[in-house]
C-alpha positions as CSV (number, residue, x, y, z in Angstrom):
1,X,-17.4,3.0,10.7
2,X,-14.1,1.9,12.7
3,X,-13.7,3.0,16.1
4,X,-10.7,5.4,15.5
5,X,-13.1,7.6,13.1
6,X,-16.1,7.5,15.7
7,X,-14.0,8.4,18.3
8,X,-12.2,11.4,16.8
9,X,-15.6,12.5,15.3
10,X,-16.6,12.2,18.6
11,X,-14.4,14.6,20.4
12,X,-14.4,16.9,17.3
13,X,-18.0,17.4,17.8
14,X,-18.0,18.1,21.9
15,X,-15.1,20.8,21.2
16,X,-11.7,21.6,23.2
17,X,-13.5,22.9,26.1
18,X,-16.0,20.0,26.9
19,X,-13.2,17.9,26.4
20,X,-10.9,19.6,28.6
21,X,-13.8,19.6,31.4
22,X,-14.2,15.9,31.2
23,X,-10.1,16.0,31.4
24,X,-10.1,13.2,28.7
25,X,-8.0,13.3,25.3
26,X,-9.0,12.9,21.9
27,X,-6.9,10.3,21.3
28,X,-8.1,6.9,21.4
29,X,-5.5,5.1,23.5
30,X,-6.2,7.7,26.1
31,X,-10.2,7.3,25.8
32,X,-10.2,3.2,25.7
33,X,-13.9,3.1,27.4
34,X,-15.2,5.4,24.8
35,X,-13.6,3.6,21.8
36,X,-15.0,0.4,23.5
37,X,-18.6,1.5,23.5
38,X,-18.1,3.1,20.4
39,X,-17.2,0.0,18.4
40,X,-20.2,-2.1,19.8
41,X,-22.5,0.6,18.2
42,X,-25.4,-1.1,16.4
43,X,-25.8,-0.8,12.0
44,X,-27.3,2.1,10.9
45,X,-29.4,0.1,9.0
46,X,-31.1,-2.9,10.2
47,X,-30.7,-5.9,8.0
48,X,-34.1,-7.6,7.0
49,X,-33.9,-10.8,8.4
50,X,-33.0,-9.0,11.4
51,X,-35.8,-6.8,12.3
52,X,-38.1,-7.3,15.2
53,X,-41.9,-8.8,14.5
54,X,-44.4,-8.1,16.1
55,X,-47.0,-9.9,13.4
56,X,-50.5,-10.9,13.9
57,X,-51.8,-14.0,13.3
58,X,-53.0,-17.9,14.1
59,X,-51.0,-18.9,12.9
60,X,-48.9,-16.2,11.9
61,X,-49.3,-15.4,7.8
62,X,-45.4,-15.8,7.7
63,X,-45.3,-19.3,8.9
64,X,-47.4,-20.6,6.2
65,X,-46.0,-23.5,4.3
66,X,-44.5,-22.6,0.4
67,X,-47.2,-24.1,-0.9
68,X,-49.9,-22.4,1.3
69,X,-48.7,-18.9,0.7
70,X,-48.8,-19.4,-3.3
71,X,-52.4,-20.9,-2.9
72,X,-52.9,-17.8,-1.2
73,X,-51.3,-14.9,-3.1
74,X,-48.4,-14.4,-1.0
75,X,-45.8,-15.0,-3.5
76,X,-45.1,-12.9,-6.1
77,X,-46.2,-15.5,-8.7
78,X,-49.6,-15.5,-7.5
79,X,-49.5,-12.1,-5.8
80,X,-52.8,-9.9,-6.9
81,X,-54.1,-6.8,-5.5
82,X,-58.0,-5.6,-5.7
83,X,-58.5,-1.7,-5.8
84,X,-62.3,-1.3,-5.6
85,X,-65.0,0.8,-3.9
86,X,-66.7,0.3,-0.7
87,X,-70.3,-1.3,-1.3
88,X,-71.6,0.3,1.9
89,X,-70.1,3.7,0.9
90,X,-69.0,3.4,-2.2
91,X,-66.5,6.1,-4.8
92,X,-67.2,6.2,-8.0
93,X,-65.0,4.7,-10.3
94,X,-64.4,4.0,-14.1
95,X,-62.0,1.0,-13.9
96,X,-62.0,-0.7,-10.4
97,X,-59.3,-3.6,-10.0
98,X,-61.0,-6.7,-8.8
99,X,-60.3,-10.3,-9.4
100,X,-63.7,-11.6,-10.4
101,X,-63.8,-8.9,-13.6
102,X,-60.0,-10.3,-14.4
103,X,-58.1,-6.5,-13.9
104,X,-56.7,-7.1,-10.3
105,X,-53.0,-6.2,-10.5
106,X,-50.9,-8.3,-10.3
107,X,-46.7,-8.4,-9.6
108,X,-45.6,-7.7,-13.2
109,X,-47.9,-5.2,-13.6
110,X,-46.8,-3.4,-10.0
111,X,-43.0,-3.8,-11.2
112,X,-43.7,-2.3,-14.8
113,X,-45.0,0.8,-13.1
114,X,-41.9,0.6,-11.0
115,X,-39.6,0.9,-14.1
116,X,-40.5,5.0,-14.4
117,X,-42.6,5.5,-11.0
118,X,-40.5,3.6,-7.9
119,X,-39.3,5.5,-5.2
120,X,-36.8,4.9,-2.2
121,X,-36.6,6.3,1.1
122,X,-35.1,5.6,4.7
123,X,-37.8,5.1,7.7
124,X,-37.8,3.4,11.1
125,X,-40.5,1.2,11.5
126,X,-41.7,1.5,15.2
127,X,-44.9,-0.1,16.7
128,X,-47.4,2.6,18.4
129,X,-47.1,0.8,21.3
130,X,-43.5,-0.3,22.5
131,X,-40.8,2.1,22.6
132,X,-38.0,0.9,20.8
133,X,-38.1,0.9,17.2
134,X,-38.2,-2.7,15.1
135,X,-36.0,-1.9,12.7
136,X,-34.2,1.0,10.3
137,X,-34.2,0.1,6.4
138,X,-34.2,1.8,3.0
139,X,-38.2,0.8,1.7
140,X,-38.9,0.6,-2.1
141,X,-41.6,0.5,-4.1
142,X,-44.3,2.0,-6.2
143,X,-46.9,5.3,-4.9
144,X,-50.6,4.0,-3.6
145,X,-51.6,7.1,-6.3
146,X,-50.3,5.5,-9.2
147,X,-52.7,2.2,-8.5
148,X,-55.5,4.8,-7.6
149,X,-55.3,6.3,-10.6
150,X,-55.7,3.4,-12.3
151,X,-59.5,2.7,-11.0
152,X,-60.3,6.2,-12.6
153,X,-61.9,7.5,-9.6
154,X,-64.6,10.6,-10.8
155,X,-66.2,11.3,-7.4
156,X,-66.8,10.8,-3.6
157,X,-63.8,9.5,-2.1
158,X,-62.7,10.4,1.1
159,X,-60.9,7.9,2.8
160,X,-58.7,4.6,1.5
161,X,-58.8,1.6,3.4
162,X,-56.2,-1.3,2.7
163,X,-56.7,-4.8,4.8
164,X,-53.8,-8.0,3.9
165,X,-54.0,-11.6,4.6
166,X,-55.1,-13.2,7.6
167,X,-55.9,-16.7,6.9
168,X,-59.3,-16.2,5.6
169,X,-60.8,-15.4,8.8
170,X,-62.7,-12.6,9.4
171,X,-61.9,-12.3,13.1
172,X,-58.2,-11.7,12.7
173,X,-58.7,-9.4,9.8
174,X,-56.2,-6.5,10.2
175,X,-56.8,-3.2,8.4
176,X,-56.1,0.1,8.6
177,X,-57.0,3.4,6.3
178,X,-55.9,6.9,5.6
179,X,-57.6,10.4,3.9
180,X,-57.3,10.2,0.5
181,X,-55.5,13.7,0.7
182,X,-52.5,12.2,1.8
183,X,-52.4,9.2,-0.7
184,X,-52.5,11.7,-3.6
185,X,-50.3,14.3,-2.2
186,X,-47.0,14.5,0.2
187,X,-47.3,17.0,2.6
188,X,-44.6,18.9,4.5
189,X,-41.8,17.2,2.0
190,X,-42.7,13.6,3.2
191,X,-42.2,10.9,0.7
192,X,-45.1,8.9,-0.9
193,X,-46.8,6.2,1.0
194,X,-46.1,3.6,-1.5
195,X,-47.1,0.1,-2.9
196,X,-43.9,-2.0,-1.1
197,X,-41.9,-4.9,-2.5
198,X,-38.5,-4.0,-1.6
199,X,-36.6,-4.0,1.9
200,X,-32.7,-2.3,1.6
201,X,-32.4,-3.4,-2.0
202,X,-34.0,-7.2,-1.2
203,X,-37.3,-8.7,-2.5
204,X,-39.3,-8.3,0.8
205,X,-39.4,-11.4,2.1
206,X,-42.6,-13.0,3.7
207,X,-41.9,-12.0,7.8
208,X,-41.5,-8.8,6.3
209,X,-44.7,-8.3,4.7
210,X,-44.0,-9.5,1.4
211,X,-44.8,-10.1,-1.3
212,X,-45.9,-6.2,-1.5
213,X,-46.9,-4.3,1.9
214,X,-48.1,-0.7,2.6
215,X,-45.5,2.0,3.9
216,X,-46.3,4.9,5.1
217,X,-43.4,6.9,5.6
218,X,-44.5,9.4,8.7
219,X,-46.8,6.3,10.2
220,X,-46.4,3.7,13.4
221,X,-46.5,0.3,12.0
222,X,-50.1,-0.8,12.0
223,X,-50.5,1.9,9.2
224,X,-48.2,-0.1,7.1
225,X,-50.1,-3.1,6.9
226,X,-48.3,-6.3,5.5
227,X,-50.0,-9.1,2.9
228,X,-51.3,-6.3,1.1
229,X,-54.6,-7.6,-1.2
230,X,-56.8,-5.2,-0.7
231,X,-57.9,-1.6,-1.0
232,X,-60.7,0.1,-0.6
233,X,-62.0,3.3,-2.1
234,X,-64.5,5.3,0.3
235,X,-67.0,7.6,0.4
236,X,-66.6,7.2,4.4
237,X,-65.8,10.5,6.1
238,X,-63.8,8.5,9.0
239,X,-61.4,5.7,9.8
240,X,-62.1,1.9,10.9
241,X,-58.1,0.9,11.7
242,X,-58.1,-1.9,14.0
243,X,-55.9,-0.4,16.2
244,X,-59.3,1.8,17.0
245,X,-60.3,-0.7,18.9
246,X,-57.6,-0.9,21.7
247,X,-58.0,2.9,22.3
248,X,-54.6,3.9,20.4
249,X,-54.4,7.2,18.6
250,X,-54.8,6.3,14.9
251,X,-53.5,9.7,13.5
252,X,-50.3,10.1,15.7
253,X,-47.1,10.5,13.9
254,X,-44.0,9.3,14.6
255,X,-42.4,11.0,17.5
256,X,-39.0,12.0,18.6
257,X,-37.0,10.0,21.5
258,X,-33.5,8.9,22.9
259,X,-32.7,6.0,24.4
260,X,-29.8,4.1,25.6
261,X,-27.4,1.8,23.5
262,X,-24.5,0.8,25.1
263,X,-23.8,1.7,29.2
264,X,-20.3,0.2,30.7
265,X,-21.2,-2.8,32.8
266,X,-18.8,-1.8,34.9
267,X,-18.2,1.6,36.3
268,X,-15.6,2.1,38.9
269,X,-15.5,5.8,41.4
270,X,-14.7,8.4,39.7
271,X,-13.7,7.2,35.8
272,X,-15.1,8.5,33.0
273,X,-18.9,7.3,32.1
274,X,-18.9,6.9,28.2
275,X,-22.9,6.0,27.2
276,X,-24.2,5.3,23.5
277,X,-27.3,5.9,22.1
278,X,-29.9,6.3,19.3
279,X,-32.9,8.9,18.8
280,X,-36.1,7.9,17.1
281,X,-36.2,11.1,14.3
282,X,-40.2,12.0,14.7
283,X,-42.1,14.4,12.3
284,X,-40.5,17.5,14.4
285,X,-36.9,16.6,13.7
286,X,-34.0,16.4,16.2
287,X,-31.9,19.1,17.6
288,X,-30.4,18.0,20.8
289,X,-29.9,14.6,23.1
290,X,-29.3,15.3,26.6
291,X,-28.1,12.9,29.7
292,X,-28.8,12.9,33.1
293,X,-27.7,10.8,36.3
294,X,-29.6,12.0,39.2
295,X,-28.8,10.3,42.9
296,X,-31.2,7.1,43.2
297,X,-34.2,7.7,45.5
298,X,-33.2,11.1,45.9
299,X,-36.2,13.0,45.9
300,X,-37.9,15.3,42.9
301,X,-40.2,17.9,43.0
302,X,-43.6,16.2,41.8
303,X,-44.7,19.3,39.9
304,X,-42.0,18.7,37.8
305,X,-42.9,14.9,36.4
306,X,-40.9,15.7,33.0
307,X,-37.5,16.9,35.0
308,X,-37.6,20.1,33.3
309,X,-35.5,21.3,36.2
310,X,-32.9,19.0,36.1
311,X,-29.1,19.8,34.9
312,X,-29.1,18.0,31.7
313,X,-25.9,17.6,29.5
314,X,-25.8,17.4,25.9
315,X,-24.6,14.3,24.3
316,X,-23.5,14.7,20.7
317,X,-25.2,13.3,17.6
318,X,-23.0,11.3,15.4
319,X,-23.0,12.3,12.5
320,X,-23.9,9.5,9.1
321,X,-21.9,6.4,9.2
322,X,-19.1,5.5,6.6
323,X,-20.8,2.1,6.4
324,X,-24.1,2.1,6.6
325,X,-24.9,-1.8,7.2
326,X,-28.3,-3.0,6.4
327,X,-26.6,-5.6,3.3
328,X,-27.4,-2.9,0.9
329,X,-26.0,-4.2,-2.6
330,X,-22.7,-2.9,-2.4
331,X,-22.7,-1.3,1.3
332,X,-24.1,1.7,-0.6
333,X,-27.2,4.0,-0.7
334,X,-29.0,2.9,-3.6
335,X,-29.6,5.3,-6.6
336,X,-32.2,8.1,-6.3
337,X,-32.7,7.4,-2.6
338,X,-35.0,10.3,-1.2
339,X,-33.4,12.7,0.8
340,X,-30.4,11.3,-0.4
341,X,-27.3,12.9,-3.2
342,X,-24.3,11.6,-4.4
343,X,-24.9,8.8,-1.6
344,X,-25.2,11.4,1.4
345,X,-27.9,12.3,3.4
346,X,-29.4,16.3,2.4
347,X,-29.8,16.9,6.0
348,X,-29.3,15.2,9.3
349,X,-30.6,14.0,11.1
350,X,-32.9,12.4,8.8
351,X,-36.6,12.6,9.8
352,X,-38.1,9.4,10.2
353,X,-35.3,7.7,10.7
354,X,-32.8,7.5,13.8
355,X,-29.2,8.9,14.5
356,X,-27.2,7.6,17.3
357,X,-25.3,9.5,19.9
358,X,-22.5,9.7,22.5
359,X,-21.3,11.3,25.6
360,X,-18.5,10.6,27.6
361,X,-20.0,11.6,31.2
362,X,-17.2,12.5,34.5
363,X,-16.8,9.9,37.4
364,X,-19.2,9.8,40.6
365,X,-18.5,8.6,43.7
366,X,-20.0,4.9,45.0
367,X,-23.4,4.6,44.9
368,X,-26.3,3.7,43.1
369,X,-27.8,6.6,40.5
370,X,-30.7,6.9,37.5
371,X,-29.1,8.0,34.2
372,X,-32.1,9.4,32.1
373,X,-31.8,10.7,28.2
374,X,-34.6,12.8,26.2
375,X,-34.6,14.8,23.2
376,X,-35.3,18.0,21.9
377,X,-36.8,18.3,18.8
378,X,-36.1,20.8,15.5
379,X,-39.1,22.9,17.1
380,X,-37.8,23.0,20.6
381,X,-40.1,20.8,22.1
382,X,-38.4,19.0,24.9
383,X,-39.5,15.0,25.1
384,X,-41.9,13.7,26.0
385,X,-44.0,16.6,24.4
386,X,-45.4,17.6,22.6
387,X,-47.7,14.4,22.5
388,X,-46.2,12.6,26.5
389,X,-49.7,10.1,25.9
390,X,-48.9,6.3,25.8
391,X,-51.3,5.4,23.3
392,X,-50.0,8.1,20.5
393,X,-46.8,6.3,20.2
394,X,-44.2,5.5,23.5
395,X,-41.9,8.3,24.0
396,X,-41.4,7.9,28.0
397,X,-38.6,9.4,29.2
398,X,-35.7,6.3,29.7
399,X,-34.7,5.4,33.2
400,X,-31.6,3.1,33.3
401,X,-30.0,1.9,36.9
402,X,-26.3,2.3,37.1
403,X,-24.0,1.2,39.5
404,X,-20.8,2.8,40.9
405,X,-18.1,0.3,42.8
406,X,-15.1,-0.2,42.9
């Protein structure tokens, strides 16, 4: 989108009266700061070679040579994936899918159930333990369920567990596992944790988890595990993630934050402070962003750690983009996009995904202040609750240092 249109939907969205308080026009030679900020705004969508990794690995799966990861099954040529039960607690199953019996499935076969059964949807993919999201794309590929089926499980099968490649050694194996319940049905109108081989209309490419990787729409990353070859049918009643074992929170969901985009490197006493920003859309949704600069080292009252107190201002969401970046074929939402019509998001903010936002903030005096941003989400829950715990997902409340001088 061109900076003309973000600033007028800018000022559109704050209204005549907060304009008029921050005694700044709508027009955009009047509001050169905000136009400036505006037009360094990051794409809406990330493109793949452009997301952040934060892959496991020695040496990293990715790095492989061309000729190790086809000896190896990542490449779609050789790809194969094994559904089969658990030995120690096993399902029962009419058909499983293993390699040694011949019936693992293989690429063709994944993209032949993809001709009637693929779906699309828009996620953030966010690691459980840093707070800034990787990367925003448009994932494609086929429902976990639709393999499942194909095992013709009958009976006692309670939990699917999914591991991918990690160079044959059993000390770097990376796996993680969900109830069956929510491989076989899509609670709360969430899309179906799929069967992966496409990033924003791309083959995914290895650094991406390719050949074919898990996604699980609602999920952290370490639930969508790359390298996918195998899954595991169990009678098991709990998990065995690897992210167990570094006391994380297996089951958290994504949550709902704001953070800083784009802060003048300059700001001079008493001009207009325009900020940028983007909110990670959790399960709860997005109703509000809201700024705060607050006197450095001035004192707060320590029975209020989450600044419930404080006068916060509401930024305003932007609303979707005209271009959406990403490299989608055509700069355009792909056909039958979840959540998607005609091209244009159902709702917005989109859960799961992020929105970006602005505010243009009035001058301060000299000095050296803390400018803070949270969220509230669609259920009123002010960040950083209604889960504030590091190791369900990072959703601190942003500090950022500004200066004033002239």
């Amino acid at each position: 989108m061109n900076p003309d249109e973000l600033t007028r939907r800018f000022f559109l969205g704050c209204g005549t009266a907060t304009a008029a308080a921050l005694s700044v026009s709508t027009s955009r030679a009047e509001s050169p700061e905000l136009a400036r900020v505006l037009s360094k705004l990051e794409p809406y969508f990330t493109p793949p070679a452009e997301f952040q990794d934060v892959s496991r690995g020695t040496p990293l799966p990715h790095q492989l040579s061309a000729a190790k990861k086809r000896e190896v099954g990542m490449h779609r040529d050789t790809w194969k994936l094994e559904v089969v039960s658990d030995p120690d607690n096993p399902a029962t199953l009419g058909k499983p899918l293993a390699k040694k019996e011949g019936t693992a499935l293989d690429f063709a076969a994944l993209l032949a159930l993809g001709k009637t059964n693929a779906v699309r949807f828009a996620k953030v993919m966010t690691c459980l333990n840093i707070g800034c999201p990787l990367g925003m794309g448009i994932w494609e590929g086929v429902p976990l369920r639709d393999v499942l089926w194909l095992t013709q499980p009958k009976a006692n099968l309670r939990r699917v567990f999914y591991h991918g490649y990690h160079n044959d050694d059993p000390k770097q194996l990376f796996r993680s596992s969900l109830p069956v319940g929510r491989v076989l049905e899509d609670p709360d109108d969430l899309p179906p944790v799929i069967l992966c081989y496409k990033l924003n209309g791309e083959w995914l490419d290895s650094e991406r988890g390719g050949p074919v990787r898990i996604v699980v729409p609602e999920a952290y990353g370490f639930k969508s595990v790359k390298w996918l070859t195998t899954v595991t049918l169990s009678n098991l009643a709990h998990a065995n993630d690897t992210y167990a074992n570094g006391n994380n929170d297996i089951d958290s969901p994504l949550k709902t934050f704001a953070a800083t985009f784009q802060l003048p490197t300059e700001i001079r006493p008493n001009a207009p402070i325009p900020i940028t920003g983007y909110a990670q859309v959790g399960v709860s949704g997005l109703s509000k962003v809201q700024v705060w600069i607050h006197p450095l080292g001035k004192p707060w009252p320590e029975d209020d750690p989450y600044f419930a107190k404080a006068p916060w201002t509401d930024a305003t969401i932007l609303g979707p983009p005209q271009q959406w970046g990403g490299k989608l074929p055509g700069n355009a939402i792909p056909k039958d996009v979840l959540g998607f019509e005609a091209g244009q998001p159902k709702a917005w903010p989109m859960r799961l995904a992020k929105a970006h936002w602005a505010v243009l903030l009035p001058g301060l005096p000299a000095g050296e202040y803390v400018l803070r941003c949270r969220t509230i989400d669609a259920k009123k829950q002010v960040q950083p609750m209604p889960r504030p715990f590091k190791k369900s997902g990072r959703c601190d409340i942003e500090e950022v240092k500004i200066i004033v001088a002239a």
